[in-house]
Structure formats: C-alpha cells, structure tokens
C-alpha positions in Angstrom: -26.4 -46.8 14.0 -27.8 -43.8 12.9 -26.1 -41.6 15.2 -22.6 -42.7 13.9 -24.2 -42.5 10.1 -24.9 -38.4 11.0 -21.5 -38.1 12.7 -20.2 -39.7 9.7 -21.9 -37.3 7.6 -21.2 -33.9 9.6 -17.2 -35.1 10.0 -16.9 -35.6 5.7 -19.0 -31.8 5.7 -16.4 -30.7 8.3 -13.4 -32.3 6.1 -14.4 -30.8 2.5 -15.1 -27.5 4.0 -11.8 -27.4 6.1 -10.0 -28.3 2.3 -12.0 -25.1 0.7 -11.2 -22.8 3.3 -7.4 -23.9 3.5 -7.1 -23.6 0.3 -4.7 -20.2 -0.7 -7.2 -17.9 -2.8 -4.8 -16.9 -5.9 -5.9 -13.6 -6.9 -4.4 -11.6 -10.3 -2.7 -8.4 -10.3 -4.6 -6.0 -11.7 -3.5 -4.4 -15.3 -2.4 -0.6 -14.7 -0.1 1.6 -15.8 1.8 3.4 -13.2 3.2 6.9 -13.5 6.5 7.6 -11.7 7.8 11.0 -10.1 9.9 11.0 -13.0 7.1 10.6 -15.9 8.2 6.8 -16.9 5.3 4.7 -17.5 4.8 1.1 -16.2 2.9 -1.1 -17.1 2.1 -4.3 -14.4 0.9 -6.7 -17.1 4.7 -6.0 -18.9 6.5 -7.3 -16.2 5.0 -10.8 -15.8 8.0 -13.3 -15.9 9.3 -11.8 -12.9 8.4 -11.0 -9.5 7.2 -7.6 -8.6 6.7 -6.2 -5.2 4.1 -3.4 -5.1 4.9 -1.1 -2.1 1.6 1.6 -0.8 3.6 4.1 1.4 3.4 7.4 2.2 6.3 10.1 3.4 4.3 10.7 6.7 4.4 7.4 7.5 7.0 6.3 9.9 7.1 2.7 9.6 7.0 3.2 5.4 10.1 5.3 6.3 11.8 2.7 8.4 10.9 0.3 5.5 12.9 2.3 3.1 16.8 0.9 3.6 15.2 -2.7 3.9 13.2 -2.6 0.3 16.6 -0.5 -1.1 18.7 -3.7 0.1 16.0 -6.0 -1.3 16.0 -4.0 -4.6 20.0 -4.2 -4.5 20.0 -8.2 -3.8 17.2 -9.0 -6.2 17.1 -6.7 -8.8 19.4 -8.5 -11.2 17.6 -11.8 -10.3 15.0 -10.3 -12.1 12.9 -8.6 -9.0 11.5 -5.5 -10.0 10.1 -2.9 -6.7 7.4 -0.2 -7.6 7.0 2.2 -4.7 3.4 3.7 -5.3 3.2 6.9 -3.2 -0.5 6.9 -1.3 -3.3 9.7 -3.1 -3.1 12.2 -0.3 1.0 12.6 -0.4 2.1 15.6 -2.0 4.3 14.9 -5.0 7.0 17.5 -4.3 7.3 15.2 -0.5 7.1 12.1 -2.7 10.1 13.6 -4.8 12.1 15.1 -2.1 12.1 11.6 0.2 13.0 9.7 -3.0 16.2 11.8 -3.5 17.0 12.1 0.2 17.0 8.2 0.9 18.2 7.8 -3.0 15.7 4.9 -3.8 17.3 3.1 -6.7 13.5 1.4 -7.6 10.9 3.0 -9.3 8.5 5.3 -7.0 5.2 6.7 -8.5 2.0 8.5 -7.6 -1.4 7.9 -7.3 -2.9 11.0 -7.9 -6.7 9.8 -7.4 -6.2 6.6 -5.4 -6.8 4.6 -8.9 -4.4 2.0 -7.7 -5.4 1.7 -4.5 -8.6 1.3 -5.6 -7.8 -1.5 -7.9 -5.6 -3.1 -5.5 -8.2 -3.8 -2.9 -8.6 -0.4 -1.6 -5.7 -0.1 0.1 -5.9 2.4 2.9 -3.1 1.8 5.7 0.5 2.3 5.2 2.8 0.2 4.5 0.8 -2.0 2.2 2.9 -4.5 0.3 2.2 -7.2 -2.4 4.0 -9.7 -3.9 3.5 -10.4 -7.4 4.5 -13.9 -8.9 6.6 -14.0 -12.6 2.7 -15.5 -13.8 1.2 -12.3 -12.2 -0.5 -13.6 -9.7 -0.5 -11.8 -5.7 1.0 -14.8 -3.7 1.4 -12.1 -0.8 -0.1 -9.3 1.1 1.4 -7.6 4.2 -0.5 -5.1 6.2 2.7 -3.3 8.4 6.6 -3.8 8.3 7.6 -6.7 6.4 9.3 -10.1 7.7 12.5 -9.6 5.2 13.4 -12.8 6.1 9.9 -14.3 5.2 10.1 -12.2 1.8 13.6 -12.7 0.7 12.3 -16.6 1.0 9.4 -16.3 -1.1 11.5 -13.7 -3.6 14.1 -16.6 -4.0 11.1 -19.4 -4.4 9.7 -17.5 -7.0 13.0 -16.5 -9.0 13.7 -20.4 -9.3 10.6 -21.6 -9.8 
C-alpha cells in the first residue's frame, strides 16, 4: 500500500513536470531600432500586427548566401500578406560587403547592420550564421532556427500566423 501511494506520488511529479517542460516558452522580441545600409530606420515594436522574420547572416557565410534566393522568394510570396524580412548583417561584416552582396543578389527586403553587435546582443547573443527568428503579428518569437531553414516548415507557420 504504501509502495503504490509513493509510485502514485512520483508518477503525478513526473506528469506536472512533463506539462511544464512541454510547454513552448513564448519569449518577446526585443524593442530596437535597426539601421539599414541605406540609413532607413526600423523600429521592431512598429511592426507588430504582422509577422517579421529577423535574419543574422553574414557575406562570408556560405549557407547565409545559399539562403539568399529562398528568403527573396519568401519576401516576394509573403510580403503583400503582410510579411515583413529584416536582414541584419552580423558586427564583424564590413558594410561596403554588406552593400555590395545586397545589390549583387538584388534583395528586395530590408538589410541592416550591426555595427556593435547591439542586436545580437539583445537577441540572445546570436553568434552562428544563419540565425533566423520568427516574429508573431503580437511580437512574440514563435521560432528560432540555428542553420538553413525548412522553407516548407516556415512558409507553414508564415501562413498560420497571417490568418490567425
């Protein structure tokens, strides 16, 4: 009897804990203002009603560079739908590269800089490339990807969060 009343016990402990840890953690974007190459200011906390992916890349990176026609087609498809793309260039990139692979692969979404790894900071201290987030219209992250991106897995969520 009172071995089934401890097994009883350490199953319900097992149970609640198993509901905490299954639980998805919602974390909220943090408020900064980016800068892009092109001196356009943009502010995160403006763009809540709409999904916003936050991309860390740099033009040394070759994955970040294979990512490139995927986030363009993603920007083309989703951008009227209300997605907006930030590209945010990692600290150690130099901005004339930044520039340069922006015009050369002609990305249509806004790229900027971070000059003194501010927003990586304040996005978790980002440090591998590609790094990508997926904001939620409430500004909430409801994703982050380490690596190359399931489209398939994003394009999914993008549409789940454009209807609601």
């Amino acid at each position: 009897m009172k071995l089934k009343y401890i097994l009883t016990i350490l199953l319900l402990i097992f149970v609640a804990l198993f509901i905490l840890f299954l639980r998805p953690v919602v974390i909220a974007a943090p408020n900064l203002t980016f800068t892009t190459i092109y001196g356009k200011k943009i502010e995160l906390s403006k763009l809540k009603g709409k999904p916003v992916i936050v991309n860390f890349w740099a033009t040394d990176c070759a994955s970040c560079i294979k990512e490139i026609p995927q986030l363009i087609e993603l920007y083309n498809n989703f951008h009227p739908k209300g997605l907006e793309i930030i590209a945010i260039a990692m600290y150690y990139d130099f901005p004339s590269h930044v520039l340069e692979m922006s015009k050369a692969k002609q990305i249509p979404y806004d790229v900027a800089l971070d000059l003194k790894a501010e927003h990586a900071f304040a996005f978790g201290q980002v440090q591998l490339t590609p790094t990508t987030f997926l904001i939620s219209p409430s500004g909430d992250i409801v994703m982050k990807k380490q690596g190359l991106l399931n489209m398939p897995k994003l394009q999914q969520l993008i549409q789940n969060l454009i209807l609601g």
